[in-house]
Each structure stands twice: as structure tokens, then as C-alpha cells.
C-alpha positions as CSV (number, residue, x, y, z in Angstrom):
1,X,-62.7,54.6,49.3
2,X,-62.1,55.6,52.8
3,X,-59.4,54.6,55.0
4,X,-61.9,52.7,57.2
5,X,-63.1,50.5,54.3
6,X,-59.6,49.2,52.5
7,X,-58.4,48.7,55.7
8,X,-62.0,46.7,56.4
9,X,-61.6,44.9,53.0
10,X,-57.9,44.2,53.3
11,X,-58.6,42.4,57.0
12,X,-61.6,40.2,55.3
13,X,-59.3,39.7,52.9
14,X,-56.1,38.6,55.3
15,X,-58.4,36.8,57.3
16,X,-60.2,34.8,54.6
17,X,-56.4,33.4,53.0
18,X,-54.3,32.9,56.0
19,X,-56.8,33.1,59.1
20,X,-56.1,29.8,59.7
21,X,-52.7,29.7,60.0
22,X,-52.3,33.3,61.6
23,X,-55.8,34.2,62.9
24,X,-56.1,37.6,64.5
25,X,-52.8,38.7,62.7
26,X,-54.0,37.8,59.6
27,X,-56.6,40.3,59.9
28,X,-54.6,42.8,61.5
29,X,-51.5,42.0,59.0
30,X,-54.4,42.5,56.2
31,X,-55.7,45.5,57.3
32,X,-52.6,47.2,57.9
33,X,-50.8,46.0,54.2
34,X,-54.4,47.4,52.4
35,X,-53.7,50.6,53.8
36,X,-50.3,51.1,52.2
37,X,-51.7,52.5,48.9
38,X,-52.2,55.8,50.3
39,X,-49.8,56.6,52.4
40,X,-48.9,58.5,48.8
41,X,-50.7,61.4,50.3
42,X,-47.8,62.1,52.9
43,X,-45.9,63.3,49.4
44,X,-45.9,66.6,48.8
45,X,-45.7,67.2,44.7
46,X,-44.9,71.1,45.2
47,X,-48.1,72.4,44.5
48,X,-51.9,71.8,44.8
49,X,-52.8,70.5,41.1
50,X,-50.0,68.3,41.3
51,X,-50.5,66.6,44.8
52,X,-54.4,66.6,43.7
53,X,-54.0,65.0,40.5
54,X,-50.9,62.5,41.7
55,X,-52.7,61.0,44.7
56,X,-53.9,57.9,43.6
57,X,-50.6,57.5,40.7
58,X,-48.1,55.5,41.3
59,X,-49.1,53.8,44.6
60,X,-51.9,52.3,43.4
61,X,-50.5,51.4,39.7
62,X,-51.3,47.6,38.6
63,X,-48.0,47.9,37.0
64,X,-46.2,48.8,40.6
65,X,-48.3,46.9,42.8
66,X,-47.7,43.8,41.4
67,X,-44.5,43.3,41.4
68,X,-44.5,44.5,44.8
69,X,-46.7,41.7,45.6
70,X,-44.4,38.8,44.4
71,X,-41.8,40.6,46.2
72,X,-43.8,40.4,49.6
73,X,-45.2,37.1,48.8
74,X,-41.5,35.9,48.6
75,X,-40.3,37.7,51.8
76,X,-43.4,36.3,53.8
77,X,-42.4,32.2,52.2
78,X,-39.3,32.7,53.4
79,X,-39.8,34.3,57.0
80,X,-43.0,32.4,57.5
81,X,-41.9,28.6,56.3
82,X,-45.6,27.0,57.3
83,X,-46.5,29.8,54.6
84,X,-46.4,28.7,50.5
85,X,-45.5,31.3,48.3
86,X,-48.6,30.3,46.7
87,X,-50.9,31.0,49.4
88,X,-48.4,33.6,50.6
89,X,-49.1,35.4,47.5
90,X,-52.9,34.9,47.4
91,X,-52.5,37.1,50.8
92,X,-50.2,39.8,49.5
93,X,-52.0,40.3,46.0
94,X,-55.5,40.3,46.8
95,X,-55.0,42.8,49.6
96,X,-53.2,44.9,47.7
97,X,-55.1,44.6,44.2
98,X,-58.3,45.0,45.5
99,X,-57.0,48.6,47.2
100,X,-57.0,50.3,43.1
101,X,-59.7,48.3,42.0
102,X,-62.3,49.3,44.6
103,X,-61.0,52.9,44.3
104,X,-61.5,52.6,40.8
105,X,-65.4,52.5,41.7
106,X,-65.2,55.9,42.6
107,X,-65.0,59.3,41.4
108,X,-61.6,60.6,42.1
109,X,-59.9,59.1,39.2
110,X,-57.6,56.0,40.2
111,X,-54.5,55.5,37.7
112,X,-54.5,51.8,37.8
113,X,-51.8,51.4,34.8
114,X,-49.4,54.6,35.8
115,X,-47.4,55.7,34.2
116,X,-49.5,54.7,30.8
117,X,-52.2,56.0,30.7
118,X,-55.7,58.0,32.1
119,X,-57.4,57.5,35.4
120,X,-60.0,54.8,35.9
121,X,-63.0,56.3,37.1
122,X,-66.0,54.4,37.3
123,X,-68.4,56.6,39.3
124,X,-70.8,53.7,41.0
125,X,-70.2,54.2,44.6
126,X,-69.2,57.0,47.2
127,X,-66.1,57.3,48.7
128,X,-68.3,56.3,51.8
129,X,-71.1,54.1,51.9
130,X,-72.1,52.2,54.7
131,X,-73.8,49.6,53.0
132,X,-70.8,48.7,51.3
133,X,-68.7,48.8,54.1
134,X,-71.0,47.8,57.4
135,X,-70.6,43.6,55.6
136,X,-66.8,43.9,55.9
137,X,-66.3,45.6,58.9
138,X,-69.2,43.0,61.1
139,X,-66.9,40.3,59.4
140,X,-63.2,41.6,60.4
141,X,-64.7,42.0,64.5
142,X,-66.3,38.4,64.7
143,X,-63.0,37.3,62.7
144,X,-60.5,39.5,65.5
145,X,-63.0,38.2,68.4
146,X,-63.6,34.4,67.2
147,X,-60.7,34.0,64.7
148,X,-60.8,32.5,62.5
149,X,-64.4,33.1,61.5
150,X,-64.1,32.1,58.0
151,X,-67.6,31.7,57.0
152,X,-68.4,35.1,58.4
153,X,-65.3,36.4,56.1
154,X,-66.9,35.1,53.2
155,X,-70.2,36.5,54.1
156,X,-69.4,40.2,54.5
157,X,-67.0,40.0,51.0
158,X,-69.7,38.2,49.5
159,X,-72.1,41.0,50.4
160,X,-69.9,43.7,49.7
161,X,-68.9,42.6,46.1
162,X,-72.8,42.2,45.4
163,X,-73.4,45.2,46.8
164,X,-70.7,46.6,44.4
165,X,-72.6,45.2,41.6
166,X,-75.4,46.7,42.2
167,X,-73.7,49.8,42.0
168,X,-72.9,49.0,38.2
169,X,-76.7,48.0,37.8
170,X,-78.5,50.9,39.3
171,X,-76.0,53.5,37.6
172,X,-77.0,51.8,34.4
173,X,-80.6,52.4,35.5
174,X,-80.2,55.9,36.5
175,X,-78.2,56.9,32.9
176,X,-81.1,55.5,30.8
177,X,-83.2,57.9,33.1
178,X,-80.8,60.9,31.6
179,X,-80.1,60.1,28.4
180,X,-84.0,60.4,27.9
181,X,-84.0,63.4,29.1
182,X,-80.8,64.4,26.9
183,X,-82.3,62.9,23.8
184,X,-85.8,64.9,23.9
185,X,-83.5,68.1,24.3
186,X,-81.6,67.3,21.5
187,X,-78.3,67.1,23.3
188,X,-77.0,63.3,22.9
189,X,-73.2,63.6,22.2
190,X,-72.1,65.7,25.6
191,X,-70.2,64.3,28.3
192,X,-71.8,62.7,30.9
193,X,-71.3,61.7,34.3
194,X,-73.8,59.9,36.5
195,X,-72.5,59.2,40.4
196,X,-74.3,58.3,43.6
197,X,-75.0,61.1,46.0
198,X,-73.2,60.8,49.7
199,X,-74.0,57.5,51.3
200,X,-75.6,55.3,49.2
201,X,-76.6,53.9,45.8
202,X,-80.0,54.9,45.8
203,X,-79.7,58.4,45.0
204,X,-77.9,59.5,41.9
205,X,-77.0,62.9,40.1
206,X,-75.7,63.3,36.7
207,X,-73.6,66.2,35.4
208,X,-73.7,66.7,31.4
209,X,-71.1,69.5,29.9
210,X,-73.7,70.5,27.2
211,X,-72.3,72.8,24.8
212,X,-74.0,76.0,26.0
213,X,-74.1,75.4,30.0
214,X,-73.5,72.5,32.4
215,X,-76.8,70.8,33.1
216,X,-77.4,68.9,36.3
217,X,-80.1,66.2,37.0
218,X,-80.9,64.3,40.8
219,X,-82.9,61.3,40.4
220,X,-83.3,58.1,42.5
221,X,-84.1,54.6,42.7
222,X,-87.2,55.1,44.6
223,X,-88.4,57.9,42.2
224,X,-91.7,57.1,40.0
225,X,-92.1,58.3,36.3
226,X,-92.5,62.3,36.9
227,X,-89.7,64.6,35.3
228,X,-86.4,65.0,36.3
229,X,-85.5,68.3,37.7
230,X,-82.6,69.6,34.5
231,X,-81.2,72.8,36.9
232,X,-78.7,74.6,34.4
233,X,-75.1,76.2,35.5
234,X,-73.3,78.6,32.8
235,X,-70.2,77.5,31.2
236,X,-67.4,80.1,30.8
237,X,-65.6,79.5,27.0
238,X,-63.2,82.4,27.2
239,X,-61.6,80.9,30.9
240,X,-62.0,77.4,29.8
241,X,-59.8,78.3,26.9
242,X,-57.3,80.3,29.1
243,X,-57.1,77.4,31.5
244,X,-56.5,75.1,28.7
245,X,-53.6,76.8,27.8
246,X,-51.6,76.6,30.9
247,X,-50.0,73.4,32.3
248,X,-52.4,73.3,35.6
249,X,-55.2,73.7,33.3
250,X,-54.3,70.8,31.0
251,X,-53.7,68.7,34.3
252,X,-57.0,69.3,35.3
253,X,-58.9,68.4,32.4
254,X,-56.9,65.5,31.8
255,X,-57.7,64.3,35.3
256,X,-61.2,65.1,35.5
257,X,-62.0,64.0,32.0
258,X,-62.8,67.7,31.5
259,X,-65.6,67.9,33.8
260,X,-64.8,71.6,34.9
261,X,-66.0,74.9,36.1
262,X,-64.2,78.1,35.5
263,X,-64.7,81.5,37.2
264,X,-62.5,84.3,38.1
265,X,-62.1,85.8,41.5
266,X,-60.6,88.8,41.2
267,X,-57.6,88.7,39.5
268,X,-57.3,85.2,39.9
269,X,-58.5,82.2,37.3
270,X,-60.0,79.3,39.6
271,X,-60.8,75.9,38.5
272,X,-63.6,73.6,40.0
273,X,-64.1,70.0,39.9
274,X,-66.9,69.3,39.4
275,X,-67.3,66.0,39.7
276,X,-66.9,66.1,43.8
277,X,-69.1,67.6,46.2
278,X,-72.7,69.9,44.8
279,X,-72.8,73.2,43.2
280,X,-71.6,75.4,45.8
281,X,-69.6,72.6,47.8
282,X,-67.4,71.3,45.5
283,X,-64.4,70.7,47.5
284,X,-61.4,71.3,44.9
285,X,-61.6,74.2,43.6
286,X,-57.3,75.7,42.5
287,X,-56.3,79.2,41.3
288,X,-54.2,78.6,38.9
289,X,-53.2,82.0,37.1
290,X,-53.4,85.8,37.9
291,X,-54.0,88.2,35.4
292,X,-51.3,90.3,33.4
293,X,-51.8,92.2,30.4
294,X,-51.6,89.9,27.9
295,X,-53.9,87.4,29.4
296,X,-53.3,85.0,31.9
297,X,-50.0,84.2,34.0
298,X,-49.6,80.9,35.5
299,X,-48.4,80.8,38.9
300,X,-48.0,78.1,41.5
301,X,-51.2,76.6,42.1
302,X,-53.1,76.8,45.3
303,X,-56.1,74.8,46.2
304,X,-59.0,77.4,48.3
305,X,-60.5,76.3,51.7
306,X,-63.4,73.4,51.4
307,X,-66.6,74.8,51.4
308,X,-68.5,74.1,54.7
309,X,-71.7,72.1,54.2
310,X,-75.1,73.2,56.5
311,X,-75.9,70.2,59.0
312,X,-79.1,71.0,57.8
313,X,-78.9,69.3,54.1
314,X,-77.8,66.0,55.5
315,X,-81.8,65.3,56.5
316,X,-83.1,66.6,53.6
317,X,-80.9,64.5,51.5
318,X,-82.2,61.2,53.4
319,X,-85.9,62.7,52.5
320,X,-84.8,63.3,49.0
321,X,-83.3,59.7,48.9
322,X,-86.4,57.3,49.3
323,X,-88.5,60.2,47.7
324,X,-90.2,61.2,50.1
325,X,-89.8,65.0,48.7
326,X,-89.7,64.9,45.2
327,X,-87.1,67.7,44.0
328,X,-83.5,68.2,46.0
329,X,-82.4,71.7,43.8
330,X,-79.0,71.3,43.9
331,X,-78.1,75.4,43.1
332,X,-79.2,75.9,46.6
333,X,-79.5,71.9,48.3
334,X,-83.5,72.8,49.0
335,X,-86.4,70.8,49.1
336,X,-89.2,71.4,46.5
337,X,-91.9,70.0,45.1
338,X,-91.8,70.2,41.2
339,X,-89.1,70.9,39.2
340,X,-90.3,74.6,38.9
341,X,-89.2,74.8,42.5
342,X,-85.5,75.4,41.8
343,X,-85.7,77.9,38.6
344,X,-82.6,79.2,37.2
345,X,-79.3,78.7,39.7
């Protein structure tokens, strides 16, 4: 998630465990500890796969953070006496536990048990969503302006979490949607990925890596029964399987679970992700490899400028989210008003 909201989360938290004893500074002690996770992105890993892929690693590992807990929790006993190591530790380990495991709701990829295994990616909730945060951030101000405002603490973490849940619930909702689709096309054993659209949980879009081409789907809580727009994007075997031979490429699809697009520019091979951002604004896209003459040369990877995204799609995406248009074509982010409206990309 967003700076903004671990360091929301982390002061509800501080403020909820040690508010009494501390009040503002619990807050602001919380707030400030929560946003240790990523300070990882001031490490530079040499190149642009690597620093994409290792943000989110080590600093946010289960097996890292909690040990660095117990060490805090002791350090904070012994400076702050009035302080158990219990209730010392409650402080330090829920602020910084809950830092992986709310990223972990998102897309990136989060590699809670680094270095052993994949990234933890449970696509319910945008790396921004007001609803989730707005709870937390009401409760850390009352909290800093009448500490210690513990019932108000427990409010806004008790609305965020069920908000969180209902990120779980309506994702649920929205796959069933697709794999109806998926299972009157025949296609019921691809990959698929269904994620919230910017801002909220009430619009969803699901990517699928059929065999043939990458199909895409937008649908939405306050949708009725008519069809799903399926707007299909061609997959490219012959780079996939060039990328797939070089390190970067590997990387990648390791990462990103494989959800890829691959194109050439020029001499260049570039990989997409997918998973962030709309066709046409995905925001990592690397060229990994130039072309020799036996086929592709890796070379150190560089990640290309982030596509800019027309003010003008941030209105139509509200109108798209409580349906009041019935198609967002995603090739294009227009309005329509049947599926037939976006045709082929």
C-alpha cells in the first residue's frame, strides 16, 4: 500500500497498544516504525529487473521482521522501564507485521518468507483506496489531537480490517463472474488474475493468459446480469520463449506469476507487467535484450518511462464504477455501451 496508509495503520496501531502510556508519541512512534519496510527502495540492486523484483524482499520478510521485532521490543523494555516487554512487543510486532501483511493484499507481489519462497500476492485491494484508508487516518488525527482516543483507534482499525474483508468477498464475487464466462468459451485451466480497478473495490478487471491471446474482462459490483465485455490482446510465443531464456526474463515471470506481455521495439526485447496499470498504461514495462544474430543478447536491464494517463479517464472510470455506463474498453479506456463497442484492440 501507500506510504500514507502504513504509516496511517502503523499510528492506529501505536496508539491503540501504548497510547496510554505515551499518547501522541505513540502515534507518531507508530507511524514512523510502520514506514521502515520500505525504506528498501533507497537500494539500488544494479539494474531495473532487479530493484523491481527485490522491493518488497527482504524488508518485509516474516522471517526478518520478526526477529527484528523482539530485538526492538527488548530495546524499548529496557529504555522505557514503565514499558513490559510484553506490551513493548505487542507495539513493535503489530506495527511492523501488519506492514507485509497488508501489502500482501495487493498486486505487486510481497515476499513475506524471503528468502524461501514466491511472492504473496493476493490482488483484493489497490495500492490506494480511500475507503480503506480514510477509517485509519480520521482515527490517528482525533488520537494526535485528543490522545489518547482509544475508542476511535479501535473504530477506524475495525473498519479498515472489515473493509479488507470485503475485499476477499467481492473478489470472490467478481471471479465466479469470469470463470462463467471462461467455462462457456471452453477455456477453464488458464491463469487468472482478478484485481480491483484504481480506488476502490467496487470495480474489478480480470486478466486470463489464455493459450492463444491474453483476454481481459471489467466488471463491477453494481453491474446487473448483461455480458461481460472479453476484449482480447495477442500473445507473442516466439518472445515469450526468448525472454524465458534469459535471467531477466526468468525474474520476471517468476515475480509476476507469469502474467506478461512481450513485444519488440526495435532491436530491443521489452517485457510488460501486466498485472499493474491498463493496456497501454502499464507502468513496468523493461528491455531486457537486444538482438544479435543468433537471437537474443541480454544486456543490463532498463525499465522505459511510465506511460502518462489522460485526466480525462479518471471520470469515466467513476461512471464505469457504479455503472452508470455499461462498458469501460480497456484497449483504448472509452466509454461504450455494449460490448461490441470496443471490437478487436
Amino acid at each position: 500500500m501507500d506510504s500514507l496508509t502504513q504509516a496511517a495503520l502503523g499510528g492506529a496501531l501505536g496508539g491503540a497498544v501504548l497510547g496510554r502510556r505515551w499518547g501522541r508519541g505513540a502515534v507518531l512512534a507508530g507511524a514512523a516504525l510502520a514506514t521502515l519496510p520500505d525504506l528498501d527502495v533507497l537500494i539500488d540492486y544494479g539494474d531495473a529487473v532487479a530493484n523491481f523484483s527485490e522491493h518488497r524482499g527482504f524488508s518485509h520478510s516474516l522471517l526478518i521482521l520478526t526477529p527484528l521485532a523482539l530485538l526492538l521490543a527488548f530495546l524499548l523494555s529496557r529504555w522505557k522501564t514503565s514499558v513490559s516487554f510484553g506490551r513493548a512487543l505487542a507495539f513493535t510486532g503489530l506495527v511492523l507485521i501488519t506492514h507485509p501483511l497488508l501489502d500482501a493484499f495487493t498486486t505487486y507481489g510481497t515476499q513475506l518468507w524471503w528468502p524461501l519462497g514466491p511472492p504473496v500476492a493476493l490482488s483484493s485491494i489497490f495500492i490506494i483506496d480511500p475507503l480503506y484508508t480514510l477509517p485509519l487516518l480520521v482515527a490517528v488525527v482525533i488520537a494526535l489531537i485528543r490522545p489518547p482516543a482509544t475508542r476511535a483507534l479501535a473504530v477506524g482499525l475495525t473498519l479498515s480490517s472489515g473493509y479488507l474483508l470485503w475485499s476477499l468477498v467481492a473478489q470472490q464475487w467478481m471471479t465466479q463472474r469470469v470463470e462463467g464466462v471462461l467455462a462457456e468459451r471452453g477455456i477453464e485451466d488458464a491463469p487468472v488474475m482478478v484485481q480491483p480497478m484504481p480506488f476502490s473495490t467496487f470495480l474489478w478487471r480480470a486478466t486470463v493468459m489464455a493459450p492463444a491471446a491474453r483476454l481481459e474482462m471489467v466488471t463491477g459490483v453494481f453491474d446487473g446480469d448483461g455480458p461481460l465485455t472479453v476484449e482480447r490482446f495477442p500473445r507473442r510465443p516466439e518472445l515469450e520463449r526468448a525472454a524465458a531464456a534469459l535471467p531477466d526474463g526468468q525474474r520476471l515471470a517468476w515475480f509476476t506469476r507469469g502474467f506478461l506481455d512481450y513485444r519488440r521495439n526495435g532491436d530491443r526485447l521489452v517485457v510488460t507487467d501486466v498485472r499493474l496499470g491498463v493496456p497501454g498504461a502499464h507502468p513496468f514495462q523493461f528491455v531486457i535484450a537486444e538482438r544479435a544474430r543468433d537471437g537474443w543478447a541480454p544486456m543490463v536491464s532498463t525499465r522505459l518511462p511510465r506511460p502518462m494517463v489522460n485526466e480525462e479517464v479518471w471520470p469515466l472510470l467513476w461512471r464505469r464504477t457504479f455503472a452508470l455506463a455499461p462498458v469501460l474498453c480497456l484497449h483504448n479506456l472509452q466509454l461504450g455501451e455494449s460490448p461490441a463497442a470496443c471490437g478487436p484492440p
